[in-house]
ROLOGU-779291 format. One line per 2 residues: number of its first residue (from 1); their letters; for each residue x, y negated, z of C-alpha. Coordinates in pm, whole numbers. Example, Ala and Ser with C-alpha at 12.3 -4.5 7.8 and 13.67 -1.06 7.14 Angstrom:
<recs>
1> as> 1230,450,780 ~ 1367,106,714
</recs>
This chain:
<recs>
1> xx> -3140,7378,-735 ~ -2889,7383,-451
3> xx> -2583,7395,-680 ~ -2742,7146,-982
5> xx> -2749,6928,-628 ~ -2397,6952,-552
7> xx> -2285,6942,-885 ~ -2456,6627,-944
9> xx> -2264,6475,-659 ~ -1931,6640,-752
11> xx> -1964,6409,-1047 ~ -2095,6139,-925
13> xx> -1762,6160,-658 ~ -1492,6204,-973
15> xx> -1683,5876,-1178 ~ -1654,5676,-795
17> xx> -1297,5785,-774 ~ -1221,5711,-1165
19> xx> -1376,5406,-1158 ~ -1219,5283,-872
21> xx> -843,5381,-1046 ~ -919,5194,-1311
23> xx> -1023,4869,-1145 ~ -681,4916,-949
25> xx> -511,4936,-1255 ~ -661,4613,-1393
27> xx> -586,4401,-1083 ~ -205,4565,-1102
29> xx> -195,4521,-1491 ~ -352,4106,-1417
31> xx> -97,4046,-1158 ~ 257,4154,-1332
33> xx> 43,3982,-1686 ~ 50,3667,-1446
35> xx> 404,3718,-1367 ~ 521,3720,-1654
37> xx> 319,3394,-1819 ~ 481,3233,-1517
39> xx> 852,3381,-1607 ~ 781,3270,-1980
41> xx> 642,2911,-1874 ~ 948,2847,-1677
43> xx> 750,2847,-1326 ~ 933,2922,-1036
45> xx> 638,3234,-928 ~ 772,3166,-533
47> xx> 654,2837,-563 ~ 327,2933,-780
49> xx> 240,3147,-412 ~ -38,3092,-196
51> xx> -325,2789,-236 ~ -265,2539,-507
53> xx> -289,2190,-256 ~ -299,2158,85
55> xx> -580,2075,338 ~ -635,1715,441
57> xx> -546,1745,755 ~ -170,1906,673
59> xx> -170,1552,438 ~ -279,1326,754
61> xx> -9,1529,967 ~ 252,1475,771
63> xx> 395,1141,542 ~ 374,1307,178
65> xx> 373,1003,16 ~ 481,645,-40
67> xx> 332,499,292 ~ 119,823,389
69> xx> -128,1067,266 ~ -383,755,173
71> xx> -143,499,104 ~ -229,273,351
73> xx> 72,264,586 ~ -134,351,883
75> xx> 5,718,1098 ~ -275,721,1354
77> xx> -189,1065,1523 ~ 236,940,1547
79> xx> 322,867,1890 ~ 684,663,1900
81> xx> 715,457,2268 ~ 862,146,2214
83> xx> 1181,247,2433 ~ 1333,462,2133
85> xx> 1355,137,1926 ~ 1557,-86,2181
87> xx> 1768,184,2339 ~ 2064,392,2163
89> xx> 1881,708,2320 ~ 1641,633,2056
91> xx> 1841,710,1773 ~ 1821,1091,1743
93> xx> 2045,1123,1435 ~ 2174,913,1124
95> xx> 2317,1099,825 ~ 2475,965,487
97> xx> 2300,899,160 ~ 2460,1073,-97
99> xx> 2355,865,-376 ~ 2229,479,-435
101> xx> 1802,435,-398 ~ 1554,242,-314
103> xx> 1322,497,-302 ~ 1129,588,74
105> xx> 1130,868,256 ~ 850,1148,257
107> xx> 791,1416,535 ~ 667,1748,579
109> xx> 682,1938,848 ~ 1090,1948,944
111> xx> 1212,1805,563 ~ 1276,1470,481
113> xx> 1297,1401,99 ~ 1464,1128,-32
115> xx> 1591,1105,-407 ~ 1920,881,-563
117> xx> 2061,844,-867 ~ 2358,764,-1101
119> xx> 2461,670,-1442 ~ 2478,1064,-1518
121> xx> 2228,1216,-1282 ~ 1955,1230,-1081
123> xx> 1924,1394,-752 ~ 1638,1489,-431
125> xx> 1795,1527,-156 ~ 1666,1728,176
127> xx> 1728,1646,532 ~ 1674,1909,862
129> xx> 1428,1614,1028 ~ 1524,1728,1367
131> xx> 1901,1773,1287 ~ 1978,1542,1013
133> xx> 2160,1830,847 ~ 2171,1790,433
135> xx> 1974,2124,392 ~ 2008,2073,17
137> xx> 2070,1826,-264 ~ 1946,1941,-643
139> xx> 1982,1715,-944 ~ 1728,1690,-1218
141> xx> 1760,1962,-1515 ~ 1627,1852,-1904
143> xx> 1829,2098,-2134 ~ 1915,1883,-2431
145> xx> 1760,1546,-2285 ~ 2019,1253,-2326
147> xx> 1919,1046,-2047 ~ 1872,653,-2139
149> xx> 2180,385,-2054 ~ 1923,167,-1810
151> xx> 2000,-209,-1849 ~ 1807,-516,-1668
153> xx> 1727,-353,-1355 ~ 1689,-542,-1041
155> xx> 1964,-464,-830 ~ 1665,-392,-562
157> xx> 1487,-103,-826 ~ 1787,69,-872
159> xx> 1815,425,-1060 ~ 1596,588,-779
161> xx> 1353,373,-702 ~ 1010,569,-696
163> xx> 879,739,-387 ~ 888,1115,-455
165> xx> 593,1316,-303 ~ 494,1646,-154
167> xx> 216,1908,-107 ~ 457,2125,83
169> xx> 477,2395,-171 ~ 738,2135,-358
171> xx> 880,1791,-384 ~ 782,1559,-690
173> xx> 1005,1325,-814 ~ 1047,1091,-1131
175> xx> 1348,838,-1224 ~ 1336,514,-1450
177> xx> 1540,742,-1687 ~ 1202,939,-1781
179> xx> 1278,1245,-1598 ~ 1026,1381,-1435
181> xx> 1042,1729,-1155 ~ 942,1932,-917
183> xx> 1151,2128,-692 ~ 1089,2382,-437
185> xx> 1107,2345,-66 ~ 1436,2527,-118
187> xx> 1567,2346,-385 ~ 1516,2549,-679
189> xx> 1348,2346,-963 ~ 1022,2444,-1048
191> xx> 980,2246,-1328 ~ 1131,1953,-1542
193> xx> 1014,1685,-1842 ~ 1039,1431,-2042
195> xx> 801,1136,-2018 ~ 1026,878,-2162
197> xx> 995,573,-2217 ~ 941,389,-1887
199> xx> 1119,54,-1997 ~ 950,-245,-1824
201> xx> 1140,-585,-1707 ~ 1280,-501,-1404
203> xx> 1277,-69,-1426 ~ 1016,147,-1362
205> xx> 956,124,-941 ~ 591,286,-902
207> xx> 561,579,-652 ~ 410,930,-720
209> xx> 87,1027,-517 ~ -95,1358,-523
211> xx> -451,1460,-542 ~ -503,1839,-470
213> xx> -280,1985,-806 ~ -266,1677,-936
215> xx> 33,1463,-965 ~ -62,1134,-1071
217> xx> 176,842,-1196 ~ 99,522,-1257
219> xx> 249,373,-1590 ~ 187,9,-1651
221> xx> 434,-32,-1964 ~ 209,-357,-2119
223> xx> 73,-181,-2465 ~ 196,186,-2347
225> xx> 31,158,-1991 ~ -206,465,-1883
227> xx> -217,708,-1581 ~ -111,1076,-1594
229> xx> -193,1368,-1417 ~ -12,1650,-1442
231> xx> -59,2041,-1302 ~ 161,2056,-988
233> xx> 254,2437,-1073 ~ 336,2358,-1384
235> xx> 361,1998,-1495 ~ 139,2040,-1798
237> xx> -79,1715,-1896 ~ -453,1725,-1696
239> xx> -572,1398,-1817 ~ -427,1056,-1987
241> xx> -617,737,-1962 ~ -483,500,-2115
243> xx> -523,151,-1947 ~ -505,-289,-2045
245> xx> -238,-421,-1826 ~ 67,-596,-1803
247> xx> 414,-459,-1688 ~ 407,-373,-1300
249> xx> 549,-168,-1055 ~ 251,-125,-790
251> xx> 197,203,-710 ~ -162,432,-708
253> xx> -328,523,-362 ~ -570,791,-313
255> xx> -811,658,-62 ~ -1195,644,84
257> xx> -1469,412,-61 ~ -1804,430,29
259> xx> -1769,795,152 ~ -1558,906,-206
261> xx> -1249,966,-237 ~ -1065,753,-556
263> xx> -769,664,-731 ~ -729,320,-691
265> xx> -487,125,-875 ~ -398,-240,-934
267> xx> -244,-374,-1240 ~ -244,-753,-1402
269> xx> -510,-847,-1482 ~ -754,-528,-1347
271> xx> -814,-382,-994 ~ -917,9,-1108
273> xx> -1074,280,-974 ~ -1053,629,-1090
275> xx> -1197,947,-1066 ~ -852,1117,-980
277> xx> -1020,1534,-1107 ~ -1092,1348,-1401
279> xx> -899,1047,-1483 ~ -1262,891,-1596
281> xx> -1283,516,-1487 ~ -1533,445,-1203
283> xx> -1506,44,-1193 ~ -1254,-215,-1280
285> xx> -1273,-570,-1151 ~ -1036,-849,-1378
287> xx> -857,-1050,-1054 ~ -492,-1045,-1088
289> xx> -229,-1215,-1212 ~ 118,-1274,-1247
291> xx> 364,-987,-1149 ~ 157,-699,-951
293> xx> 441,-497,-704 ~ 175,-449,-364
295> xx> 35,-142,-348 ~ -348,-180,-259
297> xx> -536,-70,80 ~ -903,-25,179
299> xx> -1017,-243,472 ~ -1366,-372,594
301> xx> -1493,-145,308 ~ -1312,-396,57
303> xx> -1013,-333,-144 ~ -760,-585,-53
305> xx> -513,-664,-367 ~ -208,-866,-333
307> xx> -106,-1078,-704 ~ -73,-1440,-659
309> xx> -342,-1439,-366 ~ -459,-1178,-142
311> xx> -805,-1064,-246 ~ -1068,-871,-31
313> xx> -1277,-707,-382 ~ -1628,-524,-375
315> xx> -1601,-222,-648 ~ -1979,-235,-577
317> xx> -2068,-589,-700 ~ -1760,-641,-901
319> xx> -1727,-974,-736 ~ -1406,-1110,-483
321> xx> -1554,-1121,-109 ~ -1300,-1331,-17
323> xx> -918,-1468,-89 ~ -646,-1594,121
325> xx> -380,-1792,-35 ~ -76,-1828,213
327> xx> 245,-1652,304 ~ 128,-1393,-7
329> xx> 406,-1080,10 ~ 535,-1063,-357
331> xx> 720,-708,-258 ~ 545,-560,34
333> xx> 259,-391,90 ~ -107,-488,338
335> xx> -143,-268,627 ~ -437,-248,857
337> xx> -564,-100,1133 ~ -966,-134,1051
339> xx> -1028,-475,1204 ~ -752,-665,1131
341> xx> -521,-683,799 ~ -152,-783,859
343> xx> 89,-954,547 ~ 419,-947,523
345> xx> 599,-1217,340 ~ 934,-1158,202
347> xx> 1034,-1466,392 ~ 942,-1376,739
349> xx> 602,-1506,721 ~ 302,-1259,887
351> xx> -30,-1320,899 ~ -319,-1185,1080
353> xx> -682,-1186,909 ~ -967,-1041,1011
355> xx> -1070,-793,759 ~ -1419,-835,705
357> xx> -1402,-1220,648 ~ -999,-1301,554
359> xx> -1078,-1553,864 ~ -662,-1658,957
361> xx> -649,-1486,1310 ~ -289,-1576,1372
363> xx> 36,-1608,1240 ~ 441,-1569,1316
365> xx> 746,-1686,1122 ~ 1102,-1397,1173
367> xx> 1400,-1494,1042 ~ 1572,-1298,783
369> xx> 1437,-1103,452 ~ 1194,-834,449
371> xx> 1170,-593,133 ~ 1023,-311,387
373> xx> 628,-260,390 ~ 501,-284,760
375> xx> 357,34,887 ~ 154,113,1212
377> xx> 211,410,1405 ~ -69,434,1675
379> xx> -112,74,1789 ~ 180,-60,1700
381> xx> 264,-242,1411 ~ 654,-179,1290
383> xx> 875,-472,1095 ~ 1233,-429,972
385> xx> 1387,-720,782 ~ 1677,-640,530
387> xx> 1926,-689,743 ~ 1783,-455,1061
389> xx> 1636,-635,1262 ~ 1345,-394,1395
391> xx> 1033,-594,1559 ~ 742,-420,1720
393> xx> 443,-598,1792 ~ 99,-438,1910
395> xx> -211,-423,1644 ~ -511,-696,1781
397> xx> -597,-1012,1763 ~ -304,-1171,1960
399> xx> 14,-1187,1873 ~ 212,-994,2075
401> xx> 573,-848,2102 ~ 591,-535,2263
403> xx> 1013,-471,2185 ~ 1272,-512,1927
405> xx> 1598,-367,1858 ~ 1831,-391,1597
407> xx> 1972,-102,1317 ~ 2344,-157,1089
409> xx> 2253,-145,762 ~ 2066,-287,424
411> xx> 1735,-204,409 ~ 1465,-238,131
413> xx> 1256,129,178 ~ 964,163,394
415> xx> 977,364,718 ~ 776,684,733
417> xx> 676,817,1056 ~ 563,1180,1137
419> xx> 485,1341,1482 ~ 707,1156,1753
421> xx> 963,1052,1464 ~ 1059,774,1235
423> xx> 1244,793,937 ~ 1418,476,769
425> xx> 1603,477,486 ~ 1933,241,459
427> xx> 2138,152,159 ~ 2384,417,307
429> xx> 2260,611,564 ~ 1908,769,686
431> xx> 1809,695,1022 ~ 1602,898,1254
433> xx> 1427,727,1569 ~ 1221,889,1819
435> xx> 1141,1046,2168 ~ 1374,1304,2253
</recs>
């Protein structure tokens, strides 16, 4: 009985042992089958590493996107004293552009992405953020892809006109030309294609954003408008929607309403919310009109939309809460800091209004141009005209100038600020401002 016993757990020790070889196997046999689906697919495996998207808080630490994670232009956590804008002690660093863009800066971590383009290519380049050293400059590869001759642009849109983004696995950037790609944090293209055409009077201008592996652009082409999501890893089509509007070159925010997070999108004639995992349409209000270039904001639990007015909208009851009808940007963007929305005209007109009613608070004319959204970084709210002239005023319901200063250059990008920097794009140079 003794040696039936031991027997009988001599065997049951050799099945333990060969079943647990040839689960080994299968995890070892899985992995290099994974491999190689990513060799075949033309994914970069480095970049295909680690978790697909990053946590909200690396997005709210960082600028990964045209005017931050949410799109509202607000970096709560940046802390910039107002001595680094009026003192040349507050210019850490300015480097060259290599190539013409409108396009704005993005941030993560110690890169700064910006992208530029010419008649025969199309570049991201990336900046050390604390040096300003050109860690690396890659231009867009489409074997066999003739890339359009672009005419009609604005000279503003330029060939590099839409804000790339980042998840900080890669950079994502896309060109009026149709070219479309990702690129790792070294460079190294991850991925490429071809969703030409983009023609719309003016050129193609919208911005990328990202929600978790999705890349999302926002195509309003008149009959060929939709939005797109695409796999970050790979770039293959997630979802199409196809969508009723007119040619614009707004660009889509991922933000908070009513405790969900949505894709919200504006577009002549429609104000749109998406589910972005989906691409399914949540609620669409018809309030616009004319040409639609402001990206869109949540304020007072409202979505404020900028056409020919500035509109506060309820997604709830479809209806407008209220409108406001002077100094209306036509190129920037709304920024707020909760209680209060701020507008930027392109003539030097601002406006305060409180958010909840679109009651005028106050009001300020600057000379010069502005092309540049306004952002606020803590409490203060941060102009720069066209020309470089750099105001800084604080967030309330006063107006008040806290400093100014002045930088040499054109300028029609937005700032992005990160930690205790600022990044501003010029027609030929990048510009780094902060506390050393």
């Amino acid at each position: 009985m003794k040696n039936f016993n031991c027997r009988k757990r001599q065997e049951l020790l050799h099945g333990s042992i060969i079943y647990f070889i040839f689960t080994a196997l299968f995890f070892i046999f899985s992995g290099l089958q994974s491999s190689v689906q990513a060799a075949e697919s033309g994914v970069n495996s480095n970049a295909a590493a680690g978790p697909q998207f990053p946590y909200p808080k690396q997005l709210e630490n960082n600028w990964p996107c045209f005017r931050g994670s949410n799109g509202s232009g607000v970096a709560p956590a940046a802390f910039i004293p107002v001595s680094c804008f009026e003192t040349e002690t507050g210019l850490l660093w300015k480097s060259p552009t290599p190539a013409d863009g409108a396009s704005s800066p993005v941030v993560w971590e110690n890169n700064v992405f910006i992208t530029g383009a010419t008649s025969e290519k199309s570049s991201v380049f990336c900046y050390n953020g604390e040096t300003g050293d050109l860690r690396w400059s890659s231009e867009v590869t489409l074997p066999g892809y003739d890339r359009p001759a672009l005419t009609g642009l604005h000279e503003d849109t330029t060939l590099a006109a839409s804000t790339p983004a980042t998840d900080g696995r890669c950079v994502y950037a896309v060109f009026p030309t149709g070219e479309l790609a990702a690129f790792d944090l070294e460079g190294k293209q991850v991925w490429a294609k071809n969703i030409w055409p983009l023609e719309n009077s003016f050129g193609f201008a919208a911005s990328l954003t990202l929600y978790q592996n999705r890349l999302i652009v926002q195509l309003d082409l008149g009959a060929r408008s939709k939005m797109l999501a695409l796999d970050t890893l790979t770039g293959k089509e997630l979802w199409s929607t196809p969508r009723a509007v007119h040619d614009g070159w707004a660009s889509p925010v991922i933000t908070g309403y009513n405790g969900q997070l949505q894709l919200v999108t504006c577009g002549n004639p429609f104000v749109t919310g998406y589910d972005p995992v989906s691409g399914k349409e949540l609620w669409s209000i018809k309030a616009l009109e004319d040409n639609v270039v402001s990206t869109p904001i949540v304020a007072g639990n409202k979505v404020i939309a900028v056409s020919s007015s500035v509109l506060a909208l309820d997604p709830g009851s479809k209806k407008i809460a209220w409108q406001f009808d002077e100094g209306v940007p036509d190129t920037t963007s709304p920024v707020s800091d909760g209680q209060y929305i701020y507008l930027l005209a392109s003539g030097g007109e601002l406006n305060c209004l409180e958010a909840r009613t679109g009651k005028k608070i106050w009001a300020h004319e600057f000379e010069g141009k502005f092309s540049a959204s306004p952002v606020i970084i803590g409490k203060i709210l941060f102009l720069l005209s066209e020309k470089g002239a750099v105001y800084l005023l604080a967030t309330g319901g006063e107006y008040k100038e806290l400093g100014h200063g002045e930088l040499k250059d054109d300028f029609v990008a937005s700032p992005a600020p990160s930690g205790t920097r600022l990044y501003i794009r010029g027609k030929t140079t990048l510009f780094c401002l902060g506390k050393r």
